[in-house]
MMTF fields as JSON, N, C-alpha, C and O atoms, coordinates in Angstrom:
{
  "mmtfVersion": "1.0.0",
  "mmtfProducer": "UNKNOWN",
  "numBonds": 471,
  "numAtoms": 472,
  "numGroups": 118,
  "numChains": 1,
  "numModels": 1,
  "chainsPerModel": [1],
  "groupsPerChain": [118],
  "chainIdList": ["A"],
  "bondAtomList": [4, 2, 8, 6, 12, 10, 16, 14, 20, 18, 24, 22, 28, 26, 32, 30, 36, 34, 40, 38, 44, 42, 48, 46, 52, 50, 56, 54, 60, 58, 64, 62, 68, 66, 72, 70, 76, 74, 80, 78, 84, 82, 88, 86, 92, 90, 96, 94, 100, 98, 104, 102, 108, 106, 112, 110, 116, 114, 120, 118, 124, 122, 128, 126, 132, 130, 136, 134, 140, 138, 144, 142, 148, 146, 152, 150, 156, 154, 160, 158, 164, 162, 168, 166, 172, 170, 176, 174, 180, 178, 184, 182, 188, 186, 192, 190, 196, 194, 200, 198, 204, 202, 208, 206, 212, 210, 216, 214, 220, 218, 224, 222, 228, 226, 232, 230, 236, 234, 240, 238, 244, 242, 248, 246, 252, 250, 256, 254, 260, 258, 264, 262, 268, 266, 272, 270, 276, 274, 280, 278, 284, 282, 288, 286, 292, 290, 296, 294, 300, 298, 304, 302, 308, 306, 312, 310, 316, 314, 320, 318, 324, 322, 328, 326, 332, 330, 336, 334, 340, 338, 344, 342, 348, 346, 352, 350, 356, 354, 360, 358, 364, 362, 368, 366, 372, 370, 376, 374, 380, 378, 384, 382, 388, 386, 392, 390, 396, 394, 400, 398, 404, 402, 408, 406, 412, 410, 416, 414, 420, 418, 424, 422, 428, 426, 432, 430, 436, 434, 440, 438, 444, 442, 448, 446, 452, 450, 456, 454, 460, 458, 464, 462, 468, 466],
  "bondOrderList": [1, 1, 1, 1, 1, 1, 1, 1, 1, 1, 1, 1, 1, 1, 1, 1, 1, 1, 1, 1, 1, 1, 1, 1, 1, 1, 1, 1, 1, 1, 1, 1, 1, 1, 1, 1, 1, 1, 1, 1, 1, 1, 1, 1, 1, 1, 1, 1, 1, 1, 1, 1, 1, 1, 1, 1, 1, 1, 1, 1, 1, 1, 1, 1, 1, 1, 1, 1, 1, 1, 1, 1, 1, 1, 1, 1, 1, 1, 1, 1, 1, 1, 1, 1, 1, 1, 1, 1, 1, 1, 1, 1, 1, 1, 1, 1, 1, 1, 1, 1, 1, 1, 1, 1, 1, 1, 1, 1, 1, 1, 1, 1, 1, 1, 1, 1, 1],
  "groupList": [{"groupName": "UNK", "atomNameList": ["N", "CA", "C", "O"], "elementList": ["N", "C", "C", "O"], "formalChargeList": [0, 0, 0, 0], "bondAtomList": [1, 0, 2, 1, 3, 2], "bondOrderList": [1, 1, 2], "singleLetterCode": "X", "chemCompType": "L-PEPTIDE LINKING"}],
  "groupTypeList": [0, 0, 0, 0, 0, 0, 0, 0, 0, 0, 0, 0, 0, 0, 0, 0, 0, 0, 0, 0, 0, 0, 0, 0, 0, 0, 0, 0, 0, 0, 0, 0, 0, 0, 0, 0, 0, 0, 0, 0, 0, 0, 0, 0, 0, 0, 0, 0, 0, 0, 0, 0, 0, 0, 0, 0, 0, 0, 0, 0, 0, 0, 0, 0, 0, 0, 0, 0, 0, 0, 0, 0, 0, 0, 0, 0, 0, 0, 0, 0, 0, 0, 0, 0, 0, 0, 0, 0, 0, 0, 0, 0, 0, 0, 0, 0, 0, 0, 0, 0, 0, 0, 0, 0, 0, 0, 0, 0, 0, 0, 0, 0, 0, 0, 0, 0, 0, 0],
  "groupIdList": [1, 2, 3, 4, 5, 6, 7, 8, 9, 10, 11, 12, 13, 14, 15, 16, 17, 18, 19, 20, 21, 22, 23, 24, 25, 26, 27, 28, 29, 30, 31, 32, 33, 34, 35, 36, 37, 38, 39, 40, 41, 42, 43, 44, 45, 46, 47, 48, 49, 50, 51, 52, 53, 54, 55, 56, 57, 58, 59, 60, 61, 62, 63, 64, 65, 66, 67, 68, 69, 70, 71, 72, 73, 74, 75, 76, 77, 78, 79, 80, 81, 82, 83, 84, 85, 86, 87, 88, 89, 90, 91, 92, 93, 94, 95, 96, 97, 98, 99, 100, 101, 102, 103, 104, 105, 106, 107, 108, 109, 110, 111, 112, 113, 114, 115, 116, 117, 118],
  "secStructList": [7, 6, 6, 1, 1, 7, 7, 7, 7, 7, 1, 1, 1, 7, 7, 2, 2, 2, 2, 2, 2, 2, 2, 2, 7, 4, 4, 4, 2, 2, 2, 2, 2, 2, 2, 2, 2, 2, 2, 2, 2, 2, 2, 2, 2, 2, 2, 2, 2, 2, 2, 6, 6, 7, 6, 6, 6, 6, 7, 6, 6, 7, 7, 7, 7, 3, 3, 3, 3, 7, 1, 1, 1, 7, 3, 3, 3, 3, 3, 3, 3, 6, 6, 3, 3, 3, 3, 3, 3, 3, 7, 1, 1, 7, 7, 7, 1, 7, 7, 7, 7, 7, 7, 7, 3, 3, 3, 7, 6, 6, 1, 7, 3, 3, 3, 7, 7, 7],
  "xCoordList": [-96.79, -96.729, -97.071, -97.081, -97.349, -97.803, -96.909, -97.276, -95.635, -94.769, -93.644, -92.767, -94.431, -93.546, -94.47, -94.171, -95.528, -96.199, -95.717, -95.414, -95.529, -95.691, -96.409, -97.602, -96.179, -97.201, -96.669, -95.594, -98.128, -98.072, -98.042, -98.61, -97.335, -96.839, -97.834, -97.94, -98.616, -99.027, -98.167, -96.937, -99.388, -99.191, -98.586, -97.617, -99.455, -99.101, -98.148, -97.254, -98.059, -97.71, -95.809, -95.307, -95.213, -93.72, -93.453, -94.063, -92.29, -91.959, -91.166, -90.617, -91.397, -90.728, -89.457, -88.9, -88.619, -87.217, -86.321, -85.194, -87.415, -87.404, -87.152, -86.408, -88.075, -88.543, -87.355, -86.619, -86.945, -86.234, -84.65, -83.824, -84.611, -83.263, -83.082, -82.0, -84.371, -84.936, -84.349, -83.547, -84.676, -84.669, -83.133, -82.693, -82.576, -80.706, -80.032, -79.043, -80.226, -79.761, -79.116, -79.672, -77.568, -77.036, -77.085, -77.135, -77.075, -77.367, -78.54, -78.901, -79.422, -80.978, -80.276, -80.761, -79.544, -78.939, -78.307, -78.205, -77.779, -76.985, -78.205, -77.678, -79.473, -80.275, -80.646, -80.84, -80.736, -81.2, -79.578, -79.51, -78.709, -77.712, -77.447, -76.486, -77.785, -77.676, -78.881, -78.594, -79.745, -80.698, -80.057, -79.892, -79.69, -79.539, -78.804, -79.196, -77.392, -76.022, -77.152, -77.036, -78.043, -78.79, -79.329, -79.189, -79.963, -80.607, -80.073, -80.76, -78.385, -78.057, -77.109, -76.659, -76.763, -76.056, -77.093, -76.684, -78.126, -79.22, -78.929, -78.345, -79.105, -79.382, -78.087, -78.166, -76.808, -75.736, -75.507, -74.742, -76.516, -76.269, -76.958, -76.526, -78.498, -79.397, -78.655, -79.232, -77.709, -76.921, -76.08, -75.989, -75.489, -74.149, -74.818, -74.434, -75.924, -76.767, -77.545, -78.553, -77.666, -78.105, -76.844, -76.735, -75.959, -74.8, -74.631, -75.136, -74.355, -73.377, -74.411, -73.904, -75.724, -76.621, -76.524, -76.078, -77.071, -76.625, -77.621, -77.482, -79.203, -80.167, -81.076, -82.082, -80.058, -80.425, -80.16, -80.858, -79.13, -78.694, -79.726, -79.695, -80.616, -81.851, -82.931, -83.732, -83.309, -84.449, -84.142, -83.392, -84.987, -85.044, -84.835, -84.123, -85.959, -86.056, -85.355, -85.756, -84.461, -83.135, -81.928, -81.554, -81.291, -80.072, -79.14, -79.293, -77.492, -76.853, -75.468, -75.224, -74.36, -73.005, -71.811, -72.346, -71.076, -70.278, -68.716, -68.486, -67.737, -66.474, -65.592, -65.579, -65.009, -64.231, -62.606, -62.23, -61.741, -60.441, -59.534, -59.363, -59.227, -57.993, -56.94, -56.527, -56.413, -55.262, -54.288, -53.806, -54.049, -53.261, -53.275, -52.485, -54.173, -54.604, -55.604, -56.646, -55.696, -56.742, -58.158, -58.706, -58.916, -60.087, -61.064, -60.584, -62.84, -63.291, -64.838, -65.171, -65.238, -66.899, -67.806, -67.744, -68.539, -69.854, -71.015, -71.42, -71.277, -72.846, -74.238, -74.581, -75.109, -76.233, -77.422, -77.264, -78.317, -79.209, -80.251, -80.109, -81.611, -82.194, -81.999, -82.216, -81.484, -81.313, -79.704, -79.205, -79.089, -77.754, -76.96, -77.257, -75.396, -75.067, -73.46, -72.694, -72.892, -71.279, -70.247, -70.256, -69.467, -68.1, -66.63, -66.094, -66.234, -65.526, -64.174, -64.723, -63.17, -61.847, -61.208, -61.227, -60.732, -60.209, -58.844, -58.188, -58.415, -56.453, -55.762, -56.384, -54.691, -54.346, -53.501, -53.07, -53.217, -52.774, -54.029, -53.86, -55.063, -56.322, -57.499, -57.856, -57.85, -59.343, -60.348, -60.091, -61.379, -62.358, -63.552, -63.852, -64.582, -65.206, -64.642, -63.509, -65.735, -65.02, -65.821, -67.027, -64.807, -64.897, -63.78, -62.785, -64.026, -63.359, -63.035, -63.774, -61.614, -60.533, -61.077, -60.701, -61.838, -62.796, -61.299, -60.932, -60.98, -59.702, -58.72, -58.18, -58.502, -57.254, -57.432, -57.499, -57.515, -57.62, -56.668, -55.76, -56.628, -55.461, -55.691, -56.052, -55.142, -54.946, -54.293, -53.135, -54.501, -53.557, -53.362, -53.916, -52.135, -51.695, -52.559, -52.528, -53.612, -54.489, -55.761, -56.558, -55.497, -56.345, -57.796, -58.854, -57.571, -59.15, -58.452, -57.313, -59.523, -59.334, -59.706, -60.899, -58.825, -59.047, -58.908, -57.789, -59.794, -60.406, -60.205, -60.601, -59.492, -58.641, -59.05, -58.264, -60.233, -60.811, -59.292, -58.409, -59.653, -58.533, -58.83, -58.019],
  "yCoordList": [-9.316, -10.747, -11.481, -12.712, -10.834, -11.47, -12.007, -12.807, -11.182, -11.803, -13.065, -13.534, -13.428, -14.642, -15.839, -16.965, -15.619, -16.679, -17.503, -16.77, -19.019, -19.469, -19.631, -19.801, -19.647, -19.643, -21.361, -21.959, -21.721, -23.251, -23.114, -22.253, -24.038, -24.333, -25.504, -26.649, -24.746, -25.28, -25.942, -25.967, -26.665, -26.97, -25.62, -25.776, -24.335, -23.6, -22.489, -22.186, -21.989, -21.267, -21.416, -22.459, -20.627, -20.456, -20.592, -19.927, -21.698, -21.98, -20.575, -19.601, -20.989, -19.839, -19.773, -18.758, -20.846, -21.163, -20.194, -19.697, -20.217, -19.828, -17.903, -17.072, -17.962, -16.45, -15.992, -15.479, -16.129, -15.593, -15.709, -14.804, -16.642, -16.791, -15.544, -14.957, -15.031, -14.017, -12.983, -12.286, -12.821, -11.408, -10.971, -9.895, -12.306, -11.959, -12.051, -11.324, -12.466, -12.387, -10.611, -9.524, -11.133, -9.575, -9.071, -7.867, -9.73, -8.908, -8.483, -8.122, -8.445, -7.272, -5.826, -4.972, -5.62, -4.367, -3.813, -2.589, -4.735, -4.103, -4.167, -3.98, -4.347, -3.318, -1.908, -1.018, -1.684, -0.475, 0.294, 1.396, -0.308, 0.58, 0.87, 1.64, 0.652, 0.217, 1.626, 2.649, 1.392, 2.326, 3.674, 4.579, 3.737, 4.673, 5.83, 6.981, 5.065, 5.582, 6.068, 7.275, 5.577, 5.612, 6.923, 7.679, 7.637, 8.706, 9.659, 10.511, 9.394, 10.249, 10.62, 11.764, 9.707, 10.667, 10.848, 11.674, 10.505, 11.348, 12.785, 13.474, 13.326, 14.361, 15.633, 16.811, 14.672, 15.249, 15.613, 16.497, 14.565, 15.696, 16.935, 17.978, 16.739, 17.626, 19.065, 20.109, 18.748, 19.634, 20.474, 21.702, 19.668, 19.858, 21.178, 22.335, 20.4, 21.639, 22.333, 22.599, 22.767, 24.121, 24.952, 26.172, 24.159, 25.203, 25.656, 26.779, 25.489, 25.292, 26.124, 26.618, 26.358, 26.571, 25.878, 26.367, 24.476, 24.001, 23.375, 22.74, 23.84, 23.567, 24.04, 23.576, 25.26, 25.539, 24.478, 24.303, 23.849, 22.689, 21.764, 21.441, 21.382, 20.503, 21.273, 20.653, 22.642, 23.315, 23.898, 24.818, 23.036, 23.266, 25.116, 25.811, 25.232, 27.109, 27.974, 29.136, 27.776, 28.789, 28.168, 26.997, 29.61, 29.751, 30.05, 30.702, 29.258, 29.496, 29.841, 29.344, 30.897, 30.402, 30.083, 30.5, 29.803, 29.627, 29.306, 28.462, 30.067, 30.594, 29.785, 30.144, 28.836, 27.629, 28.113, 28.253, 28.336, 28.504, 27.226, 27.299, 26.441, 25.399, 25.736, 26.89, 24.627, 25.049, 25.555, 26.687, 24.439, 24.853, 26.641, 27.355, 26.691, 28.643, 27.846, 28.501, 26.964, 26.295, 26.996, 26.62, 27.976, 28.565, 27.924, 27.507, 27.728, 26.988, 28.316, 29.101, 27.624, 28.623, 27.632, 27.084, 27.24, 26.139, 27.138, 28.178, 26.699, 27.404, 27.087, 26.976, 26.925, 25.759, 26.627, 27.845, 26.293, 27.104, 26.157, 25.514, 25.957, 24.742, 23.737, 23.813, 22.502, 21.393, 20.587, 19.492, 22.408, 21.886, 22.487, 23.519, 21.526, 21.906, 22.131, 21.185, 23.444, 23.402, 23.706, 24.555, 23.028, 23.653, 23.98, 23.299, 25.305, 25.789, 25.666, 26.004, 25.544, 26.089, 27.278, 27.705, 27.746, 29.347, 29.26, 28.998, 29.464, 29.693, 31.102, 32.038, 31.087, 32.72, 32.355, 33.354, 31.061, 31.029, 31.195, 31.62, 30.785, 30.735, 31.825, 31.854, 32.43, 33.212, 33.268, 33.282, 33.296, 33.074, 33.818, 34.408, 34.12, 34.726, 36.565, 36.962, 37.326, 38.46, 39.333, 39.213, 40.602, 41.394, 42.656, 42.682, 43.693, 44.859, 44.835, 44.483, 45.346, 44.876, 46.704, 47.812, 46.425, 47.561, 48.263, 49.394, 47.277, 47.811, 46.857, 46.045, 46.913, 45.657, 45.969, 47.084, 44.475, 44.521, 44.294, 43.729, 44.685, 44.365, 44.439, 45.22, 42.868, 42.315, 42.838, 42.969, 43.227, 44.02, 42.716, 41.641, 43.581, 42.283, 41.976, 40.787, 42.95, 42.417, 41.253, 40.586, 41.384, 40.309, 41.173, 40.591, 42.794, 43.352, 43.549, 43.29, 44.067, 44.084, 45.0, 45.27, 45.906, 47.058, 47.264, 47.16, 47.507, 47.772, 49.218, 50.108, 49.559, 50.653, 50.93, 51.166, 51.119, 51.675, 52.5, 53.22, 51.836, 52.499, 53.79, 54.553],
  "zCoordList": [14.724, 14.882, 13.6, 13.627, 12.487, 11.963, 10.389, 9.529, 10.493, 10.063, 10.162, 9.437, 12.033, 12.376, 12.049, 12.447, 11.368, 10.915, 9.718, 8.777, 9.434, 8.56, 7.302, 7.554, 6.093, 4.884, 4.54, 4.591, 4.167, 3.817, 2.325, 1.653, 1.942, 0.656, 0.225, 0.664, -0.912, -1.816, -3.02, -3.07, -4.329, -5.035, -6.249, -6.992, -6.177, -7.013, -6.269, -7.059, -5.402, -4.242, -4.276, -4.696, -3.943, -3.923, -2.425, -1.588, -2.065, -0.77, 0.018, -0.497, 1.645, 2.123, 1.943, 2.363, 1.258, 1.486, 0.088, 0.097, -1.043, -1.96, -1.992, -2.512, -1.262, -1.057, -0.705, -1.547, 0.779, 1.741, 0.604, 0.493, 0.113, -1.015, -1.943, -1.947, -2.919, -3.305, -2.804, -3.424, -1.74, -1.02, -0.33, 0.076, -0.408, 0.436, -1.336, -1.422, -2.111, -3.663, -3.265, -3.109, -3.219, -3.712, -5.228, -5.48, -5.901, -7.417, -7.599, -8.719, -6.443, -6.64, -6.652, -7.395, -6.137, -6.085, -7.344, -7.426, -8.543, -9.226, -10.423, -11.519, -10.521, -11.304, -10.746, -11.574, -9.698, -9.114, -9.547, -10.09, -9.281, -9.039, -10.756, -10.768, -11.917, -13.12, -13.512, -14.133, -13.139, -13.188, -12.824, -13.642, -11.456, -11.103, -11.996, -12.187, -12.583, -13.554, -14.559, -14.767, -15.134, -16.536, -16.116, -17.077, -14.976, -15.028, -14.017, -13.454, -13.76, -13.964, -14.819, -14.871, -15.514, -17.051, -18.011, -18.827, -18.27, -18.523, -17.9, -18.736, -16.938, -16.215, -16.454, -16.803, -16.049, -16.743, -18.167, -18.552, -19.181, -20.787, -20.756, -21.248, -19.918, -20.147, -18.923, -18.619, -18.612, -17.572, -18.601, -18.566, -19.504, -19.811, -21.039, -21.21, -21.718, -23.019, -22.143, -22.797, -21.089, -21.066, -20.503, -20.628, -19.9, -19.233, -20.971, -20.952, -21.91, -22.978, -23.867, -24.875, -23.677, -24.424, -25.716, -26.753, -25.521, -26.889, -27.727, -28.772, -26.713, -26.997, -28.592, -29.129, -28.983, -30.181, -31.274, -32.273, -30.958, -31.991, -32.641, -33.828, -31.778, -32.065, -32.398, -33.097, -32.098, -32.765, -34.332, -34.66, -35.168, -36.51, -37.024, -37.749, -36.101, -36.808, -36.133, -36.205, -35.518, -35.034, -35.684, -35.752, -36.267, -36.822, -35.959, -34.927, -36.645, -35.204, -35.929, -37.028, -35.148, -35.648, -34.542, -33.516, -34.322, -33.45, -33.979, -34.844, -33.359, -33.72, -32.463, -31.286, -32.924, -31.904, -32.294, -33.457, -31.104, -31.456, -30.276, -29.059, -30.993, -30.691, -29.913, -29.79, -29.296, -28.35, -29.579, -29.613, -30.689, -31.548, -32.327, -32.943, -32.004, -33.107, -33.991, -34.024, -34.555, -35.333, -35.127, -34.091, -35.91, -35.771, -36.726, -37.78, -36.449, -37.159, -36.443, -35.555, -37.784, -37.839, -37.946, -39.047, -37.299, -37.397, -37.876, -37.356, -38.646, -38.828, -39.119, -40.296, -38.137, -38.276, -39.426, -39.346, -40.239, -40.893, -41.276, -42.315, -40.311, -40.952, -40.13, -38.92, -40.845, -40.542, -40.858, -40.597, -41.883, -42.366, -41.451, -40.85, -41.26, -39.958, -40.508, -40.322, -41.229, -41.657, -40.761, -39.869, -41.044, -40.378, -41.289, -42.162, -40.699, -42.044, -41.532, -40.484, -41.285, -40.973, -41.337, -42.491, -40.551, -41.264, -41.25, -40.242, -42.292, -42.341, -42.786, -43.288, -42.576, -42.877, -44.311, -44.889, -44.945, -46.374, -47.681, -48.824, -47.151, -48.263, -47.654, -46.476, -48.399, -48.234, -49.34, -50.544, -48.845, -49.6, -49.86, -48.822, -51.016, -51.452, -51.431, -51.159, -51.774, -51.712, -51.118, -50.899, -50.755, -49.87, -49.7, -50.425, -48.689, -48.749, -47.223, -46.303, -47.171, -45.756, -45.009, -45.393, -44.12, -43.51, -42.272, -41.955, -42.024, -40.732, -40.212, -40.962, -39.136, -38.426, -36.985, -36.468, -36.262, -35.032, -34.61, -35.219, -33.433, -32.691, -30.871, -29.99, -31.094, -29.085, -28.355, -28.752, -27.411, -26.524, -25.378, -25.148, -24.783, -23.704, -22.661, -22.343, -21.791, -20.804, -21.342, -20.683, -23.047, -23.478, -24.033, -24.272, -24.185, -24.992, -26.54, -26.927, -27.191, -28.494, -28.996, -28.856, -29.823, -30.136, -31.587, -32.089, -32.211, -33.537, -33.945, -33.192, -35.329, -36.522, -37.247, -38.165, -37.503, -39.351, -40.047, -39.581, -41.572, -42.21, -42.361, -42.886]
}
């Protein structure tokens, strides 16, 4: 019963007419709902770096490399060391630094890979 009571309106005091206006205001909803989006795509990055393990990216003292191949054939080598973060492209017209050609791989059609020492 004691919400069917009246509150008297003072000098400093907010009228009931005021209030009740307050409280039917539909745009109270679109901070909550504003909020809501904010934590959960929050939730979805922190989803997305551990599916992806990509949490090494931000820890200073782990080294990382990672070998990305393109729809196009386009292959690229990221390699984190530190705090420096490269990315190389690999092409089959240019090669670089030096080295000794150890064997040749080769794809087979179910998709394994089978490795030839010369």
């Amino acid at each position: 019963m004691r919400y069917f009571k009246k509150k008297r309106s003072g000098i400093g005091s907010k009228s009931v007419e005021s209030q009740a206006f307050r409280d039917d205001d539909p745009m109270t909803g679109v901070a909550n709902l504003f909020d809501i989006g904010l934590v959960f795509i929050v939730g979805l990055l922190l989803t997305l770096f551990s599916v992806y393990n990509l949490q090494d990216l931000f820890n200073e003292k782990s080294d990382l490399t990672i070998m990305k191949q393109s729809k196009d054939g386009q292959m690229e080598i990221i390699t984190k060391k530190g705090k420096t973060i490269k990315a190389i492209k690999v092409t089959k017209d240019k090669t670089q630094g030096q080295g000794q050609r150890l064997g040749i791989a080769y794809k087979l059609q179910d998709g394994s890979m089978v490795y030839v020492p010369e």
